[in-house]
C-alpha positions as CSV (number, residue, x, y, z in Angstrom):
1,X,33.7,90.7,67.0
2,X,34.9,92.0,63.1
3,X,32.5,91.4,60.1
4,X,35.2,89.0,58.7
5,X,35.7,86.4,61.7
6,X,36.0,82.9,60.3
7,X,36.2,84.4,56.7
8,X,38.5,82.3,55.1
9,X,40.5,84.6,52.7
10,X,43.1,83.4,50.0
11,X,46.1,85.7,49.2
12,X,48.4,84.5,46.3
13,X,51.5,86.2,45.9
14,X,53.4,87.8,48.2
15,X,55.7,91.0,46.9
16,X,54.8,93.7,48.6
17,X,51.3,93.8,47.5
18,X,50.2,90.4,48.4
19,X,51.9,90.7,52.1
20,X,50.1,93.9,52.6
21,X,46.5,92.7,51.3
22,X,46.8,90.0,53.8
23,X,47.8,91.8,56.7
24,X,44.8,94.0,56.1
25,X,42.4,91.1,55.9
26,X,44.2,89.6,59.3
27,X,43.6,93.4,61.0
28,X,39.7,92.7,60.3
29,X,39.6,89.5,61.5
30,X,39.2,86.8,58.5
31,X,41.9,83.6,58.8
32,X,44.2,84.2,55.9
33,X,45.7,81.7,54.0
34,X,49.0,82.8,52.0
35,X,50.4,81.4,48.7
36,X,53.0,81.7,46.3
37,X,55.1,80.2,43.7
38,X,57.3,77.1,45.7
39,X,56.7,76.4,49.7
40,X,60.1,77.9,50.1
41,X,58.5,81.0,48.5
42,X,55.6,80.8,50.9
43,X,57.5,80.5,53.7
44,X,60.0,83.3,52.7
45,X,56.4,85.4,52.2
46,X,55.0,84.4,55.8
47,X,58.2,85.3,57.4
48,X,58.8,89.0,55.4
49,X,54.7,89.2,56.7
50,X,55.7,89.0,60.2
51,X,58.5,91.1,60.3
52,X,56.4,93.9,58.3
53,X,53.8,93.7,60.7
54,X,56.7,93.6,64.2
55,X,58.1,96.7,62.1
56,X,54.7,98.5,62.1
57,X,53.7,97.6,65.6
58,X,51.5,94.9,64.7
59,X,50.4,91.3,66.1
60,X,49.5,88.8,63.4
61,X,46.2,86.9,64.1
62,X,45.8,83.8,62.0
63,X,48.1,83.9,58.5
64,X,49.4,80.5,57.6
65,X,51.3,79.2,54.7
66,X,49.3,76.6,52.1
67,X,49.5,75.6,48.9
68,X,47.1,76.9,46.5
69,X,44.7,73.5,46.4
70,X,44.9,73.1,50.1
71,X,44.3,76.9,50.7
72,X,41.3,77.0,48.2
73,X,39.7,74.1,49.0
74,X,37.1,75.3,51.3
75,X,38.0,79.3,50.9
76,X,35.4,82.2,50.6
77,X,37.7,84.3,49.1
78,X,40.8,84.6,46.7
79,X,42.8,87.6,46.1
80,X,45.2,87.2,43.4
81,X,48.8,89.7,43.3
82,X,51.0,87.9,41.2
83,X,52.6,89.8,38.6
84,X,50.8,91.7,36.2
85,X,51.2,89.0,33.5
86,X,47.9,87.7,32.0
87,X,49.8,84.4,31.0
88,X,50.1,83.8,34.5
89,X,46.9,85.5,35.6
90,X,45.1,82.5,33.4
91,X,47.6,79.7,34.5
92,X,46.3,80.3,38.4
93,X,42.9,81.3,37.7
94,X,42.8,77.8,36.0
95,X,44.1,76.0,38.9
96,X,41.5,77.7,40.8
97,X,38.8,77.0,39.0
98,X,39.6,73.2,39.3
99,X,40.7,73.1,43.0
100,X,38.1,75.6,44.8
101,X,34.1,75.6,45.7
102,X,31.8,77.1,42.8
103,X,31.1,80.0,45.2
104,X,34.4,81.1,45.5
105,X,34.5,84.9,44.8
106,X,37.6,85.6,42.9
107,X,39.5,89.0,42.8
108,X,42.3,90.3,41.3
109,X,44.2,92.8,42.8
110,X,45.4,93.9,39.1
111,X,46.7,97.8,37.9
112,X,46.2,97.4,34.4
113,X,45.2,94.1,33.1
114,X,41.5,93.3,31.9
115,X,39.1,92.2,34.6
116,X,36.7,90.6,32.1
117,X,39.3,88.7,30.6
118,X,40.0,87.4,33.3
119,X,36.5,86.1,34.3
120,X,36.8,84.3,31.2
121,X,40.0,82.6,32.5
122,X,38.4,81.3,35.5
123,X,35.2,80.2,33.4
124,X,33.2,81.5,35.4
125,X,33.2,85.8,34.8
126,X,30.1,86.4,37.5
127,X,32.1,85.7,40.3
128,X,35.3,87.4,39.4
129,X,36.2,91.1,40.7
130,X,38.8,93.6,40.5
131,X,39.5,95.0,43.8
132,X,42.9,97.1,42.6
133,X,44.7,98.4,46.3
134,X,47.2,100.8,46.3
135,X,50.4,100.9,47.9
136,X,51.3,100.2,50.9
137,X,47.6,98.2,51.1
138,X,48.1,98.3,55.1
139,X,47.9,102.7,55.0
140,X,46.1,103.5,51.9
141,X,42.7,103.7,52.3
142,X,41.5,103.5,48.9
143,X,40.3,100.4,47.5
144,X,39.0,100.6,43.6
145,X,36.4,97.9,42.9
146,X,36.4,97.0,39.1
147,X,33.2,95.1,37.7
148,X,34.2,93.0,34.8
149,X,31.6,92.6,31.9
150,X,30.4,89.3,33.3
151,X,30.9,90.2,37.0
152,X,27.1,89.5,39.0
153,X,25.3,92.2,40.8
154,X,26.0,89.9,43.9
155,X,29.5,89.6,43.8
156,X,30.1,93.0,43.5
157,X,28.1,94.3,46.1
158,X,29.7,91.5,48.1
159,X,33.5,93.1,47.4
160,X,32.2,96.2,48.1
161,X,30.8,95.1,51.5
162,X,34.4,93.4,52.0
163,X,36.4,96.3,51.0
164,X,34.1,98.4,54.1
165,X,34.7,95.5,56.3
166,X,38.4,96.1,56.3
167,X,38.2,99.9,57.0
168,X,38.7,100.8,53.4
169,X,36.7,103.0,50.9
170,X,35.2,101.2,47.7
171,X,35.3,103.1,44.8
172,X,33.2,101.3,41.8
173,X,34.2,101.3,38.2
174,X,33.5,99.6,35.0
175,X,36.4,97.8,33.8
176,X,38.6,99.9,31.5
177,X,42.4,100.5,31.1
178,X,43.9,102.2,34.3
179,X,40.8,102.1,35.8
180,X,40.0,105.8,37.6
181,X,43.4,106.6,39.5
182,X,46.0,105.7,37.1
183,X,43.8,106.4,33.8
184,X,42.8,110.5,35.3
185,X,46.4,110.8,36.3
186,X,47.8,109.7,32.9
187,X,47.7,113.2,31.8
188,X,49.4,114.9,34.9
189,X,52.1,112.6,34.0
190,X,52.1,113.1,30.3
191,X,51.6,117.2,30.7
192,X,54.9,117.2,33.3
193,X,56.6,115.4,30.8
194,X,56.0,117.6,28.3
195,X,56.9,120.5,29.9
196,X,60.3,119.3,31.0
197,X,60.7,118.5,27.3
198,X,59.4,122.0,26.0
199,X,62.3,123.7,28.1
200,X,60.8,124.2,31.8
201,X,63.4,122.5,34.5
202,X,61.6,119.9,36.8
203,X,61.4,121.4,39.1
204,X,59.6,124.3,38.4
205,X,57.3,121.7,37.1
206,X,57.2,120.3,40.3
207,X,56.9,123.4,42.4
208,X,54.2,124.7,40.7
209,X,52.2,121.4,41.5
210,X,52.7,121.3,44.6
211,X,52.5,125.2,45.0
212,X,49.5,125.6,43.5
213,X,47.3,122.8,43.2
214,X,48.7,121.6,46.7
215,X,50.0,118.1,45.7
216,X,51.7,116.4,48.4
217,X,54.6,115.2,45.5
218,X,55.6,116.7,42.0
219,X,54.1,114.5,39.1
220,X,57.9,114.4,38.2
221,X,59.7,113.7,41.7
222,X,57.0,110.9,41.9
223,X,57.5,109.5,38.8
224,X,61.4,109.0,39.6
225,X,60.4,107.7,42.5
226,X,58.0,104.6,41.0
227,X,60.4,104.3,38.2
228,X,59.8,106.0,34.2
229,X,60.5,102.2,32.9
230,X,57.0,101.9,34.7
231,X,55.4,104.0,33.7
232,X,56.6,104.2,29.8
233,X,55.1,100.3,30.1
234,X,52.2,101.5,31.2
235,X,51.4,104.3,28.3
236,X,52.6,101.9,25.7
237,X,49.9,99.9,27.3
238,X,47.5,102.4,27.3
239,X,47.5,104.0,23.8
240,X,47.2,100.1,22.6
241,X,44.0,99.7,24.5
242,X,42.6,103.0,23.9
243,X,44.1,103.4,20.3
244,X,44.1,107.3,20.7
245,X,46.9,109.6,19.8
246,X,46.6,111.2,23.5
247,X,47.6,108.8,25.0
248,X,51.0,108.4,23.0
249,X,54.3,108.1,25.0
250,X,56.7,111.2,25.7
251,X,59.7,110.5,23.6
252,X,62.5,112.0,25.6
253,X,61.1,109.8,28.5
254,X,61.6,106.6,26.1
255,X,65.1,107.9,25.7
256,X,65.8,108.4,29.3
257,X,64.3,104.5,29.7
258,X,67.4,103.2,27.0
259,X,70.1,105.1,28.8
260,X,69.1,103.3,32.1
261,X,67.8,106.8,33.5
262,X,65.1,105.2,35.2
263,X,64.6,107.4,37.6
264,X,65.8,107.5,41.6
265,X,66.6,103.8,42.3
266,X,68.8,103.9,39.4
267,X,70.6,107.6,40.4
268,X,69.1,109.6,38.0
269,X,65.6,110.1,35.9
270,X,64.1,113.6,35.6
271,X,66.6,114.5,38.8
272,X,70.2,113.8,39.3
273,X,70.4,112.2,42.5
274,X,74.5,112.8,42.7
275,X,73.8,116.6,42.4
276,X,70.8,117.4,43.7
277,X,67.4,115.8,45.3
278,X,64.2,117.1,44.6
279,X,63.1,118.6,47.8
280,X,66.2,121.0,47.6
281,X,65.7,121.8,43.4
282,X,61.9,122.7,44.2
283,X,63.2,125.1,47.0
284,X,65.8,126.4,45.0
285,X,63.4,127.7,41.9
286,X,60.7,128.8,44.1
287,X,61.1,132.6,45.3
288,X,59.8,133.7,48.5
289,X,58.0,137.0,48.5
290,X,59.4,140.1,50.5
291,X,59.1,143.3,52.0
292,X,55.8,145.0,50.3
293,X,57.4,148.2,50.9
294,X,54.3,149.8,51.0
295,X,53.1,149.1,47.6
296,X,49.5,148.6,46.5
297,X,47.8,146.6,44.2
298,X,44.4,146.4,42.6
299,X,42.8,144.3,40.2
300,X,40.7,144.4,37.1
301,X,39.5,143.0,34.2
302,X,37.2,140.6,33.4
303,X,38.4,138.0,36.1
304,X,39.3,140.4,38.7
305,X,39.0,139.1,42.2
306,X,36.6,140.9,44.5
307,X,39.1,140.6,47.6
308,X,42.3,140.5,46.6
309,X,43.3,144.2,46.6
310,X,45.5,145.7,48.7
311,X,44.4,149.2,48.5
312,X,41.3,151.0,46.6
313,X,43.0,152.4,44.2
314,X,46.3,151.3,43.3
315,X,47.3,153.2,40.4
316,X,49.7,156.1,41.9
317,X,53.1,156.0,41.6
318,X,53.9,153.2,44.1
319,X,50.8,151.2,43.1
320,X,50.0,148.0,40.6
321,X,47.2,147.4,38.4
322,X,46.6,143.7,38.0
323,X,44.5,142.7,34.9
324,X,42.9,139.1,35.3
325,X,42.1,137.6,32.0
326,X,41.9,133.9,32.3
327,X,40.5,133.5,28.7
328,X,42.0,134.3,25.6
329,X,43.0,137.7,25.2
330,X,39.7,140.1,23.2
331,X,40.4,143.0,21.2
332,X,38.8,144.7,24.5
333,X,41.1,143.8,26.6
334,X,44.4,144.5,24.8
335,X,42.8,147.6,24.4
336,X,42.0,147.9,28.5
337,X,45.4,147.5,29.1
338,X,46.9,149.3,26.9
339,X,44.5,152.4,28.2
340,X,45.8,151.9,31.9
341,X,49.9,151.5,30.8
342,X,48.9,155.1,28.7
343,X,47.5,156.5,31.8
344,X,50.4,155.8,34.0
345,X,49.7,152.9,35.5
346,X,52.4,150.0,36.3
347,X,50.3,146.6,34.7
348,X,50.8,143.3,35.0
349,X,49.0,140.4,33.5
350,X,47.3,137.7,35.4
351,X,46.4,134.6,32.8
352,X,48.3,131.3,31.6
353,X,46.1,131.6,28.2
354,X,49.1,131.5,25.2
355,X,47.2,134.2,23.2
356,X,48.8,136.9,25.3
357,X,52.1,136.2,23.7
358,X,50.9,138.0,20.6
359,X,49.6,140.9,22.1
360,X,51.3,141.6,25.3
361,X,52.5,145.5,25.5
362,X,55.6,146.7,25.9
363,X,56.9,147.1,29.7
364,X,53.8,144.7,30.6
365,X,54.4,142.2,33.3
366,X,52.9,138.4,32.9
367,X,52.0,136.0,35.3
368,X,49.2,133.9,36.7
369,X,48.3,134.0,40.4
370,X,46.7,130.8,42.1
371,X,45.0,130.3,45.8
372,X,46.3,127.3,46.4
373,X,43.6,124.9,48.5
374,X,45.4,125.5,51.5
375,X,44.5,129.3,50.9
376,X,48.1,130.4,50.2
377,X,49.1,132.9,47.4
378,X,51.4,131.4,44.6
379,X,52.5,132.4,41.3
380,X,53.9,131.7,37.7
381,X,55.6,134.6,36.4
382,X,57.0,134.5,32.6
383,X,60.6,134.9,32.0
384,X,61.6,133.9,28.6
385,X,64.4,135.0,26.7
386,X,63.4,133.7,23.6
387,X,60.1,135.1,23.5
388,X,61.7,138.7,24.8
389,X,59.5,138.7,28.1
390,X,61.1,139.1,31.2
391,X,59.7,140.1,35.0
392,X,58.6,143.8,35.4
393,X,59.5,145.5,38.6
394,X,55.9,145.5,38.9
395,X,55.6,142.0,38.9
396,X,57.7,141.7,42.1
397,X,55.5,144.5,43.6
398,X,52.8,142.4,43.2
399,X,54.5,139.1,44.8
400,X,55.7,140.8,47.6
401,X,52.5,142.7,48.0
402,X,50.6,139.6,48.1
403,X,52.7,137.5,50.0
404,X,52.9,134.8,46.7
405,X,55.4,132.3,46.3
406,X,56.3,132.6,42.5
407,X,58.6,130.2,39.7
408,X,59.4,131.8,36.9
409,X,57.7,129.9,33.5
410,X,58.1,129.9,29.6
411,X,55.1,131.3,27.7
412,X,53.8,127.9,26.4
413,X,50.1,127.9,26.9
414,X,48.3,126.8,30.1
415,X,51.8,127.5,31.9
416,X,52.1,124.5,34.3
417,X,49.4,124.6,36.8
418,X,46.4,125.4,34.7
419,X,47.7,123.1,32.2
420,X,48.2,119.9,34.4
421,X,44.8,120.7,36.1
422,X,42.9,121.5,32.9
423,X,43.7,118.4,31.0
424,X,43.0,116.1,34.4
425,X,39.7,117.9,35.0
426,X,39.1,116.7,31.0
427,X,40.6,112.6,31.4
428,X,37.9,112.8,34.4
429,X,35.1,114.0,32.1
430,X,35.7,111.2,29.9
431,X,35.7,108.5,32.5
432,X,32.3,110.1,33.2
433,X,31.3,110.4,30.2
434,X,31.8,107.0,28.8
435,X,30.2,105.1,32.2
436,X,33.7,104.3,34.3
437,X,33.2,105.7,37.2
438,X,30.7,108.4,38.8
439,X,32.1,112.2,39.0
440,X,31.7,111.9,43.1
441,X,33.7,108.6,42.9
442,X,36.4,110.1,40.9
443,X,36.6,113.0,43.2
444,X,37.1,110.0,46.5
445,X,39.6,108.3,44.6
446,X,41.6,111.5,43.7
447,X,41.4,112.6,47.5
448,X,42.6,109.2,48.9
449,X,45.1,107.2,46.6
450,X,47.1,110.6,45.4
451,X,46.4,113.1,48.5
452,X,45.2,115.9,46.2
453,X,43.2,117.9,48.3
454,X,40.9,118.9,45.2
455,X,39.3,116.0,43.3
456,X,39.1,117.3,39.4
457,X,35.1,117.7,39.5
458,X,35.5,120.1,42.3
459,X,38.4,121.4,40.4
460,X,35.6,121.9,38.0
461,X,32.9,123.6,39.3
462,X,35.8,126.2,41.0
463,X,37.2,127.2,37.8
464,X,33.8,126.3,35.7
465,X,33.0,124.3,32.8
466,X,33.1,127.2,30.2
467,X,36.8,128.6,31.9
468,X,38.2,124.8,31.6
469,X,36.7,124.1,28.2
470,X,38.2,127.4,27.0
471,X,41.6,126.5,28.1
472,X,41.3,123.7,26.7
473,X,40.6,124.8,23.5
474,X,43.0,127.5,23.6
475,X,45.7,124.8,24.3
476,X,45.0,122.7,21.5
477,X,45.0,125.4,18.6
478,X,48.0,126.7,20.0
479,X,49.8,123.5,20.4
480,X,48.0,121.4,17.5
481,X,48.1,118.6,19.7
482,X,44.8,115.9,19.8
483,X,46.1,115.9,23.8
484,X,44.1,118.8,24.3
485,X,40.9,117.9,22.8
486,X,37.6,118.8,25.1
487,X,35.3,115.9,25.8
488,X,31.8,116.1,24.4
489,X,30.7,116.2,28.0
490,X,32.5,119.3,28.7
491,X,31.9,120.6,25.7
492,X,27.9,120.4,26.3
493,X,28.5,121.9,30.3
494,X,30.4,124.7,29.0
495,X,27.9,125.8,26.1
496,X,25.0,124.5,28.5
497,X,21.8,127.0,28.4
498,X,21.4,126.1,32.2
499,X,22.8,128.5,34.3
500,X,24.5,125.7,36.2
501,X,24.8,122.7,34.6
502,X,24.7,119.2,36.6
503,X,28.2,118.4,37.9
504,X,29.4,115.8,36.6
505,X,26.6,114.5,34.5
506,X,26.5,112.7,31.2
């Protein structure tokens, strides 16, 4: 017998959302009671139900059709997916409040809108909860669970006992704009937007993402696929409620929104769907490594990894010195590699920090190698005219050498990968920092509603607070940009006396 038998559970609205919220609750076992905005609507709702769940294999339990006071009546709970309107947010949650029992707990299935504002709609903010499912509700198994200002101790443990009951994984969070998926991803968005607009095709972008960080989907393919119009709503949205220049809109993506460039339901967005899709663009920039030929490579420098050479020495004729120097560039190490170019050596420079633009030698290679977290070798390597850097034959030596996947990159700072990373491991630190969410639950929510297989805290403690804060830094004096300002909470980890400071503590 399921937890939820004889729950009586409320589902208002029924897009997509709404049809898959209630299949989930019938799955575990609760009667389900369906509503939306005429009968005809509800009917049209239960049918599309049905055939979702005949199309996935499934037999429906006990969904019926109601209108809202006869479905409320004697309910135990209401989930609300209407659209994300407060005006009509308030509107139901009124009718609610008039037609259901005083123990009614009330959740909204809301992306955005304010959970305690809300509680103040129904008149009663202790027994209304966000419980924010992602899409498609029936497959994702993340559930966030947003506590409004007035939301009780008992309710919430309540949704979160509900959201376990239906096979799900609660994560809890204060109510605050985005919430903990949406708000840490803001900047992978924003950064991939940027880039595209600094000069670096979308791929590449893209490729680098999934390349290196091992994201299932570009931040740009993905954002064509949920629609820029979407998500340009929701930054407006954002720098409103946070009132913070980082959080400002890209411009060329408002541009693309007024020439109906919306993205791939309307042809073309970052992509053009009529040329070329995506998955094909990605595997166009990416170049595959080679034959080593026999070539050796070993590292040094201040960052050099213990096992990553392919011979002891590396520095005869055939041979590659790596320097890794993921920091901004010292005097002592322009000097380092200027003393191993002078005593014959072919060099090439692993680091995405922008100060190496400046002081790069002559016939020096530039790129930054990555282990992705599936353990594969990738790499950005720097070609840009404009600056006068181009690909040494040593760079390919190394690529091949190492078996890396490589894009070539512009010298803007942070490069792609350690700039999308960087800046989510610091939105995280602030939703830590200010009492969202917990570093462990951000790390969950990552992992299950985006399929990254590296939450941004354990991004964290691989590269370390101090490397992080550094590129960071490094980013916003060479950009100028308030995007790239450390949090105070990274800030104190990084400069931290302790050895090892606590992860993910305020």
């Amino acid at each position: 017998m399921s937890d939820l038998d004889g729950l009586r559970v409320v589902v208002v609205g029924l897009g997509p959302m709404g049809r898959g919220i209630a299949r989930v609750f019938d799955r575990a076992g609760a009667q389900v009671r369906v509503v939306d905005v005429t009968p005809e609507a509800t009917a049209a709702g239960l049918a599309a139900i049905d055939d979702d769940a005949r199309a996935d294999g499934d037999t429906l339990g006990s969904v019926t059709g109601h209108t809202l006071e006869e479905a409320v009546a004697d309910a135990d709970v209401l989930v609300e997916a209407v659209v994300e309107n407060m005006d009509v947010k308030r509107d139901l949650l009124a009718r609610v409040a008039a037609a259901g029992p005083s123990d009614l707990l009330v959740a909204s299935n809301t992306s955005s809108l304010s959970v305690s504002e809300m509680g103040r709609a129904l008149g009663d903010p202790e027994r209304l909860v966000g419980l924010h499912f992602f899409n498609p509700p029936t497959k994702m198994r993340l559930v966030e669970v947003i506590l409004g200002a007035g939301t009780s101790d008992k309710v919430a443990a309540r949704a979160r006992e509900l959201v376990e009951a239906i096979g799900k994984t609660p994560v809890v969070c204060r109510d605050s704009p985005n919430f903990v998926v949406n708000r840490v991803c803001r900047p992978l968005y924003y950064e991939a937007q940027l880039l595209a607009a600094q000069g670096i095709e979308p791929a590449v972008v893209d490729a680098a993402a999934t390349g290196a960080l091992g994201h299932p989907m570009g931040p740009l393919t993905l954002l064509d696929f949920t629609g820029l119009h979407t998500h340009l709503a929701s930054s407006e949205t954002a720098l409103r409620e946070f009132g913070d220049p980082r959080y400002r809109p890209i411009p060329q993506v408002r541009g693309l929104v007024r020439a109906g460039m919306t993205g791939r339901a309307a042809g073309r967005g970052f992509y053009d769907y009529a040329v070329e899709k995506p998955r094909d663009a990605v595997q166009r920039v990416v170049r595959r490594p080679g034959d080593a030929g026999g070539a050796s490579v070993a590292f040094s420098g201040p960052d050099a990894p213990a096992t990553e050479s392919t011979s002891s020495t590396g520095t005869d004729g055939d041979g590659v010195v790596v320097y890794s120097c993921h920091g901004a560039p010292t005097t002592q190490d322009v000097s380092a590699v200027r003393e191993l170019v002078e005593g014959g050596a072919q060099v090439v420079v692993d680091s995405s920090d922008g100060g190496w633009l400046e002081v790069l030698p002559d016939g020096v290679g530039w790129l930054r190698l990555h282990r992705s977290p599936r353990g594969e070798a990738f790499a950005e390597v720097v070609h840009d005219e404009v600056a006068g850097i181009r690909p040494t034959p040593a760079v390919a030596m190394v690529l091949d050498a190492l078996g890396a996947a490589s894009v070539e990159v512009l010298a803007l700072p942070g490069f792609v990968a350690d700039r999308l990373a960087h800046c989510m491991v610091n939105e995280a630190s602030v939703v830590v920092e200010e009492g969202t969410a917990t570093a462990d639950d951000v790390d969950v929510a990552l992992r299950l509603a985006m399929n990254h297989p590296t939450g941004p805290f354990e991004r964290l403690a691989q590269d370390g607070p101090a490397r992080v804060h550094a590129s960071l830094r490094s980013m916003a004096d060479l950009f100028g940009d308030p995007r790239y300002r450390p949090s105070q909470l990274l800030r104190r980890q990084a400069l931290s006396r302790d050895a090892a400071p606590a992860r993910g503590t305020s």
